[in-house]
RODRENRO-183032 format. One record per atom (N, C-alpha, C): residue in one letter; x negated, y, z. Coordinates in pm, whole numbers, plus 50000, padded with zeros to 5 digits. Example, Ala and Ser with C-alpha at 12.3 -4.5 7.8 and 13.67 -1.06 7.14 Angstrom:
2
A486814943150780/A487704955050780/A486804967050780/S487154977550708/S486334989450714/S487105000350787/
% end
This chain:
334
X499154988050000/X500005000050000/X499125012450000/X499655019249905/X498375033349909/X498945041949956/X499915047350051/X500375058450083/X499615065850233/X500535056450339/X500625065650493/X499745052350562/X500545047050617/X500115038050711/X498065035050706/X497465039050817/X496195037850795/X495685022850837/X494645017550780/X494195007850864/X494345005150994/X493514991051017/X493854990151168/X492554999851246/X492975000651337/X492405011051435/X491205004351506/X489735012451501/X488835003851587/X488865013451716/X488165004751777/X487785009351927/X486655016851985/X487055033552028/X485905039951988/X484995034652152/X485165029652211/X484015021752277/X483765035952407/X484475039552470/X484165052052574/X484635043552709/X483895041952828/X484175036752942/X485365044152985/X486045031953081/X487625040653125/X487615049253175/X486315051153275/X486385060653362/X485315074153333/X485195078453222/X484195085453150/X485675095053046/X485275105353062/X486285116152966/X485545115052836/X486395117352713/X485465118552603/X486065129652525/X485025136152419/X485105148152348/X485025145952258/X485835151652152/X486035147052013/X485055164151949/X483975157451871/X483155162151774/X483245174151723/X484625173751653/X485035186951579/X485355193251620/X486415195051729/X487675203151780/X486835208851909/X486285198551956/X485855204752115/X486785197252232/X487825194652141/X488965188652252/X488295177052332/X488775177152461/X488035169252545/X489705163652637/X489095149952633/X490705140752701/X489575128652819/X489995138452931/X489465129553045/X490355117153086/X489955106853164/X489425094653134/X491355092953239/X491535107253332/X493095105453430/X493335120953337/X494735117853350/X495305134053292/X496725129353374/X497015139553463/X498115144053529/X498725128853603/X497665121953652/X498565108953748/X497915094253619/X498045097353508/X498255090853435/X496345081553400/X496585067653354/X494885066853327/X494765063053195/X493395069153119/X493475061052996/X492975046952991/X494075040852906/X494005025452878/X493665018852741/X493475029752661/X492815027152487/X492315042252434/X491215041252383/X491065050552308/X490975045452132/X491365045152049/X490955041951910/X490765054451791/X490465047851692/X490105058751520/X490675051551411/X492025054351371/X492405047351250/X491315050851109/X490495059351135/X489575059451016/X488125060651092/X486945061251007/X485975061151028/X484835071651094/X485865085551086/X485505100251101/X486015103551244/X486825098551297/X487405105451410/X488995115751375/X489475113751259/X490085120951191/X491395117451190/X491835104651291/X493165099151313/X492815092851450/X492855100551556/X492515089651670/X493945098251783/X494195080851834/X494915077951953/X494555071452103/X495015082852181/X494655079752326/X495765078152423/X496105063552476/X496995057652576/X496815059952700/X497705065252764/X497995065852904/X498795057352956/X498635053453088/X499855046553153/X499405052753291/X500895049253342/X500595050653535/X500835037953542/X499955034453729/X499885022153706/X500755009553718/X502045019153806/X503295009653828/X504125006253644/X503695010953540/X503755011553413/X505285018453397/X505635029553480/X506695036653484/X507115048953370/X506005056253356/X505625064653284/X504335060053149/X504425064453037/X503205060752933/X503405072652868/X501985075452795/X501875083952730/X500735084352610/X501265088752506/X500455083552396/X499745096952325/X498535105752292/X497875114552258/X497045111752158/X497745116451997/X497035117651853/X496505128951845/X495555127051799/X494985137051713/X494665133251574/X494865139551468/X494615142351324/X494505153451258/X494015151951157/X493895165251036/X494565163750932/X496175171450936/X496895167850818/X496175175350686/X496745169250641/X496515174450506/X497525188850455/X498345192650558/X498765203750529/X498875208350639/X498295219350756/X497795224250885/X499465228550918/X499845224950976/X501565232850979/X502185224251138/X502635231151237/X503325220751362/X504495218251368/X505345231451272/X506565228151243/X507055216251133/X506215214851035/X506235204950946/X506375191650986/X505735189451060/X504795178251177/X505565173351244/X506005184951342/X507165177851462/X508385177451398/X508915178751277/X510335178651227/X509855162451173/X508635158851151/X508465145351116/X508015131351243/X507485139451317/X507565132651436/X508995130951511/X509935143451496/X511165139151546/X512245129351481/X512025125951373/X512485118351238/X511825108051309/X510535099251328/X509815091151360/X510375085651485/X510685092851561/X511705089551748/X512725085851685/X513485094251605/X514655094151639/X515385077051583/X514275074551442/X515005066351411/X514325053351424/X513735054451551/X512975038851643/X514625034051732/X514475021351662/X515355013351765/X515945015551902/X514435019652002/X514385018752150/X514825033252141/X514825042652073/X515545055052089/X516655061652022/X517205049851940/X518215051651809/X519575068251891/X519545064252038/X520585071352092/X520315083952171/X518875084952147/X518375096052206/X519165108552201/X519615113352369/X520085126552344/X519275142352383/X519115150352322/X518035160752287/X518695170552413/X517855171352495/X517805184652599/X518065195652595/X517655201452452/X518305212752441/X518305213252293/X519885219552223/X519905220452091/X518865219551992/X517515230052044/X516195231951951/X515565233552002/X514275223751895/X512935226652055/X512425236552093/X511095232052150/X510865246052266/X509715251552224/X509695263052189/X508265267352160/X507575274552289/X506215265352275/X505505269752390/X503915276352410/X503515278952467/X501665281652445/X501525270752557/X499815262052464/X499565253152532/X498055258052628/X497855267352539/X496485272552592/X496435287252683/X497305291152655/X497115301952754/X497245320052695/X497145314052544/X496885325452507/X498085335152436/X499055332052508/X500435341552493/X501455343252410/X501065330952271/X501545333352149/X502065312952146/X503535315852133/X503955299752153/X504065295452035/X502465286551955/X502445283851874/X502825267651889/X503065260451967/X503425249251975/X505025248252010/X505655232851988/X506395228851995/X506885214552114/X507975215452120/X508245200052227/X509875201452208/X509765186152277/X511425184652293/X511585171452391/X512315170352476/X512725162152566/X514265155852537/X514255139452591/X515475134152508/X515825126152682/X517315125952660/X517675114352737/X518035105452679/X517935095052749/X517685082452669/X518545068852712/X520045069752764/X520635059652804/X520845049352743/X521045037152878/X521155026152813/X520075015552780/X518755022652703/X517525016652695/X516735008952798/X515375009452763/X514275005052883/X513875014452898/X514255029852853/X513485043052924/X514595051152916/X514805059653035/X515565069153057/X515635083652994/X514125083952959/X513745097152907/X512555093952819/X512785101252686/X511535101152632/X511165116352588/X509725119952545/X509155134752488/X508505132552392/X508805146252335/X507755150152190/X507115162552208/X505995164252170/X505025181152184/X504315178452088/X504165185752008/X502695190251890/X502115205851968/X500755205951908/X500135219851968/X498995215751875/X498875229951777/X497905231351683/X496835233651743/X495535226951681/X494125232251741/X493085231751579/X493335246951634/X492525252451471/X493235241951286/X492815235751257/X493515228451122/X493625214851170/X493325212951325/X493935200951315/X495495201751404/X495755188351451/X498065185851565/X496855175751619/X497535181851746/X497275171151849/X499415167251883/X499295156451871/X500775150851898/X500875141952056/X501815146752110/X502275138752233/X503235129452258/X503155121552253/X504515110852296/X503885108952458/X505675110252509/X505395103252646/X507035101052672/X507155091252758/X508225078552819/X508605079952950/X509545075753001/X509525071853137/X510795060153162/X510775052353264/X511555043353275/X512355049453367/X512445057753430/X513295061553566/X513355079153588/X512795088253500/X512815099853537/X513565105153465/X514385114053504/X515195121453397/X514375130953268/X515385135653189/X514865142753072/X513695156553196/X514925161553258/X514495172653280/X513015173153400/X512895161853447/X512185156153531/X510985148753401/X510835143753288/X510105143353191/X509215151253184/X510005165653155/X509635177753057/X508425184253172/X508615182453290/X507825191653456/X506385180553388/X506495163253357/X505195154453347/X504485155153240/X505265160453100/X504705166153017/X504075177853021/X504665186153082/X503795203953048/X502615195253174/X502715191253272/X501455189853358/X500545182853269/X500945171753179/X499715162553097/X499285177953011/X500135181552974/X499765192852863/X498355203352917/X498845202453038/X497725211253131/X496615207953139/X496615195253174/X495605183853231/X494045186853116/X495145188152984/X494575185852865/X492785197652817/X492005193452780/X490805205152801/X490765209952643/X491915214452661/X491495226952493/X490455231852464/X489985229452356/X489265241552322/X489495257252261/X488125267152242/X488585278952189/X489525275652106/X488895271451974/X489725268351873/X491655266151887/X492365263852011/X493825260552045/X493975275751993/X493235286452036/X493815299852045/X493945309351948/X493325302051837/X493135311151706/X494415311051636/X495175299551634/X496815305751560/X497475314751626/X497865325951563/X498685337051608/X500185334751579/X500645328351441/X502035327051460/X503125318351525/X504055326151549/X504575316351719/X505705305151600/X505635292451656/X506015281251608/X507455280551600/X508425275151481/X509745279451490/X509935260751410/X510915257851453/X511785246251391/X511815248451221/X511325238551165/X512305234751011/X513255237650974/X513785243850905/X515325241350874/X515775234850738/X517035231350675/X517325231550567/X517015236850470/X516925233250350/X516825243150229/X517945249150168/X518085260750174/X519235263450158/X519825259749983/X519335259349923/X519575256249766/X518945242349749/X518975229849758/X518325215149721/X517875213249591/X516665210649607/X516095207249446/X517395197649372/X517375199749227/X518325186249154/X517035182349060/X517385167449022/X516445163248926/X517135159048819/X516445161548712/X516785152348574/X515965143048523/X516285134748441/X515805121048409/X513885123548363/X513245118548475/X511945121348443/X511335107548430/X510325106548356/X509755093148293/X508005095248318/X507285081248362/X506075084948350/X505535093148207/X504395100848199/X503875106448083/X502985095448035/X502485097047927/X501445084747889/X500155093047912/X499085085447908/X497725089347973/X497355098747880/X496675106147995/X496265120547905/X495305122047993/X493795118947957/X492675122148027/X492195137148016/X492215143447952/X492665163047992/X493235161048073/X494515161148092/X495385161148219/X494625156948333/X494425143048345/X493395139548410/X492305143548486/X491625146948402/X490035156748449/X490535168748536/X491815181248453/X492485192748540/X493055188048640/X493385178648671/X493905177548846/X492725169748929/X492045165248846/X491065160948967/X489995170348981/X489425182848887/X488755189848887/X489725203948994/X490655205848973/X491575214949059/X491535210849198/X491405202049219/X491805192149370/X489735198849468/X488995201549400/X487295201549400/X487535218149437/X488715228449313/X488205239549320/X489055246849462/X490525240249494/X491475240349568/X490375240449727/X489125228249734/X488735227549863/X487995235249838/X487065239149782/X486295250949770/X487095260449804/X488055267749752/X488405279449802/X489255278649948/X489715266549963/X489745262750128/X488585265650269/X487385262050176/X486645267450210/X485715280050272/X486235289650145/X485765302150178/X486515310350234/X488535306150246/X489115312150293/X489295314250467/X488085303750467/X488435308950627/X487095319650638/X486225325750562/X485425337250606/X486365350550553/X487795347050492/X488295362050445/X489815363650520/X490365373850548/X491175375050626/X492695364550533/X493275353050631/X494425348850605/X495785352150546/X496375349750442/X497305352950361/X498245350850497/X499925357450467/X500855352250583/X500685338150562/X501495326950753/X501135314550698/X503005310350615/X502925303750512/X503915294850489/X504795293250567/X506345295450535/X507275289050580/X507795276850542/X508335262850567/X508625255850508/X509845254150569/X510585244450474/X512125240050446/X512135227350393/X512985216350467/X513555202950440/X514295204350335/X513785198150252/X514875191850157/X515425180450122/X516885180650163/X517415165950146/X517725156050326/X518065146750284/X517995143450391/X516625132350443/X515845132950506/X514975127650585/X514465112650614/X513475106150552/X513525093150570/X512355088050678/X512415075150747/X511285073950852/X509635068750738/X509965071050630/X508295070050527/X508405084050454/X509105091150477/X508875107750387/X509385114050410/X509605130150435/X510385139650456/X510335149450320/X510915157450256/X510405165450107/X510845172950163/X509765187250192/X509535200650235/X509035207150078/X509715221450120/X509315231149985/X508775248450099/X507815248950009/X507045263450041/X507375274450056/X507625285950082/X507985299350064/X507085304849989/X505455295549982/X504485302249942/X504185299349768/X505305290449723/X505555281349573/X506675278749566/X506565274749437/X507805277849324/X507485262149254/X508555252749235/X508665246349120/X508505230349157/X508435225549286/X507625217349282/X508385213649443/X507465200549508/X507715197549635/X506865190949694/X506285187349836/X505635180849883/X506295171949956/X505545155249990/X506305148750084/X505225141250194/X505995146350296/X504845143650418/X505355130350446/X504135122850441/X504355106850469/X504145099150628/X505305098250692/X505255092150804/X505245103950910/X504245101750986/X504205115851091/X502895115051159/X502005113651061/X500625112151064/X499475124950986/X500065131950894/X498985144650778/X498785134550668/X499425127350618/X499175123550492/X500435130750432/X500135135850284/X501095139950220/X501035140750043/X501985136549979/X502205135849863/X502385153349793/X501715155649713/X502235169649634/X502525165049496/X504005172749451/X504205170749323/X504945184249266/X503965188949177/X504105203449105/X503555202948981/X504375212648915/X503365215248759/X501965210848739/X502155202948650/X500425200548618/X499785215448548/X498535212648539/X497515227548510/X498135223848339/X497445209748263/X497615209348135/X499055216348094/X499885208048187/X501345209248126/X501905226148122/X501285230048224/X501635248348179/X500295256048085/X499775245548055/X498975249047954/X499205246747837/X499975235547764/X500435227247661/X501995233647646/X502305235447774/X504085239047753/X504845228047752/X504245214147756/X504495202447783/X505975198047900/X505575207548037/X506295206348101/X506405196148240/X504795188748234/X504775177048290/X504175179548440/X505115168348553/X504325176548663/X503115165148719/X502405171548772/X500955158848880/X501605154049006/X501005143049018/X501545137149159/X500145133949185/X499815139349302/X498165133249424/X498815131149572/X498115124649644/X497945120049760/X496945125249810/X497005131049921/X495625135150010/X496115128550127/X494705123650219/X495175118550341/X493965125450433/X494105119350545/X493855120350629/X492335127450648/X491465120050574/X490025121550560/X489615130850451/X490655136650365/X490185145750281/X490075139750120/X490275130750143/X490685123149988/X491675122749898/X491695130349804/X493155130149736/X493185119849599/X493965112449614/X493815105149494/X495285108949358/X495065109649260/X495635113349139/X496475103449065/X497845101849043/X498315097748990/X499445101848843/X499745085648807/X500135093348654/X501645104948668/X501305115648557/X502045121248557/X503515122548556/X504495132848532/X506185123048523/X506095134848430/X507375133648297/X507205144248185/X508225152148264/X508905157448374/X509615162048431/X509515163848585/X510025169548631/X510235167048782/X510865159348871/X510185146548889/X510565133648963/X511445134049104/X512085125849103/X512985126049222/X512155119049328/X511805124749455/X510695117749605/X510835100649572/X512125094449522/X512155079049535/X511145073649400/X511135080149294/X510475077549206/X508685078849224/X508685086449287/X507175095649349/X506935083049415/X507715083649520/X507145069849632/X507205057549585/X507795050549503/X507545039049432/X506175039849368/X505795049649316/X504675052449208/X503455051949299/X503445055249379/X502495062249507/X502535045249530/X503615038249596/X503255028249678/X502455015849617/X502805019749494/X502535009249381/X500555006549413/X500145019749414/X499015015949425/X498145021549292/X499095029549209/X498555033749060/X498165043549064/X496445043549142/X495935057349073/X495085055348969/X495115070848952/X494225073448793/X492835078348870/X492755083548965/X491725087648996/X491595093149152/X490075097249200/X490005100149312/X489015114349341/X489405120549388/X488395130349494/X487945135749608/X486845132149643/X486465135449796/X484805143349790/X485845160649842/X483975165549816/X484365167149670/X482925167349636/X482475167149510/X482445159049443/X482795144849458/X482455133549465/X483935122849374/X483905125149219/X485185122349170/X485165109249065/X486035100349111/X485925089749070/X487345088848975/X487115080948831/X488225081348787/X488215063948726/X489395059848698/X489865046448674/X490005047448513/X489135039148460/X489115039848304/X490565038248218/X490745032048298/X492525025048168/X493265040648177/X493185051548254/X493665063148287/X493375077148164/X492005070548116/X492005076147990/X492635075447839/
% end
């Protein structure tokens, strides 16, 4: 499957009773956070670039689960509208009832501007009474929170969460987003599609999206030494599945992205470079994940409907790859 789901997870090997610091971020997750002890640390990839850290207390009353990743599109509202999709439609929480209409925007760090998000559920009936959700951006990467309880209420949850939240050793980097975090909403107008068909191979085509994908990180690059455009608003479109959500930009026109799972992997599908070059009309579909790899697939002579995208995607049919500088392409693609 080439989409979301990452390998299996190794074991980054840190004694239980030893805090550890993750490389990039600065973020540091000691070994007890708020009552709670860690009981796994792992890296679904090789970089540190998808890692999960387990808590439990020890009567196994309370658990708590702490991701960190680097989506492929830096956004918390994006994120937690996909993490809440991810709860909502797990079995053990199918009946989850939400604490308050919309979540809560909060500051996790201190610095006055509630760029993060949470939400607290009651949870009758189940094996947990209460469950939580929190994202809190740190610099381009989500740190995501799940936490449980078998016996505490929602509102009695929400007091064990903000304390783990506390517990937590941010770095500078938590404090650099300035805009305060707001819920997803609908799109108010829904994309429609018409009958779109793969394109046949067109290695031009080809070369312009995998050469665009090289100039795209480059100027990713330099844009963090020049002052930030506003950030993006985004909007759901459609209704919501537990392998994709299709969000559209404020910051684009024509096109859609689909965030896969509730992890930073995400599908983009927009005008190809050739096709508004040719007048052709045809749009690109790539995958970027987690680690910075976007891989390229065949084109549609139209604008594909997300079920068509994700069949294509799952299939496993790329034309090509880029990471870095570093671009690999699949011959039959020419």
């Amino acid at each position: 499957m080439a989409t979301a789901t990452p390998a299996a997870a190794r074991d980054l090997g840190v004694p239980a009773d030893k805090g550890w610091k993750h490389a990039e971020t600065g973020l540091i997750l000691m070994s007890q956070l708020a009552g709670l002890s860690r009981i796994a640390l792992t890296d679904a990839t090789q970089s540190e670039r998808d890692v999960a850290a387990q808590y439990d207390m020890p009567d196994k009353s309370v658990f708590a689960t702490i991701y960190l990743f680097h989506p492929a599109i830096s956004d918390v509202a994006l994120w937690f509208d996909r993490s809440q999709t991810a709860l909502e439609t797990r079995d053990t929480f199918r009946h989850a009832a939400p604490a308050s209409a919309d979540p809560i925007a909060f500051t996790a760090a201190n610095n006055g501007t509630a760029t993060s998000l949470r939400q607290v559920y009651a949870t009758p009936g189940g094996a947990y009474r209460s469950t939580a959700l929190a994202l809190v951006p740190v610099g381009e990467w989500i740190v995501s929170i799940r936490m449980s309880a078998k016996t505490l209420t929602a509102d009695q949850l929400d007091v064990r969460l903000q304390q783990l939240i506390k517990a937590i050793r941010w770095p500078s980097s938590a404090t650099t987003a300035t805009s305060a975090a707001a819920p997803v909403t609908a799109c108010t107008a829904p994309l429609t599609f018409t009958k779109a068909k793969q394109a046949k191979p067109n290695g031009a085509d080809l070369l312009m999206s995998l050469m665009s994908n090289t100039v795209a990180a480059k100027a990713k690059t330099e844009e963090k030494l020049t002052p930030q455009p506003p950030h993006p608003i985004w909007c759901r479109d459609g209704t919501a599945r537990t392998e994709y959500g299709v969000y559209r930009s404020s910051a684009s026109t024509g096109g859609y992205v689909m965030a896969l799972y509730d992890a930073g992997r995400v599908i983009s599908v927009y005008p190809s470079l050739m096709g508004q070059a040719d007048k052709s009309g045809t749009y690109a579909v790539s995958l970027e994940d987690v680690e910075g790899t976007t891989s390229v697939f065949p084109s549609f002579t139209a604008l594909p409907s997300p079920k068509q995208v994700w069949d294509l995607v799952e299939s496993g049919k790329r034309n090509g790859t880029v990471k870095g500088k570093v671009i690999t392409i699949n011959p039959k693609a020419l």
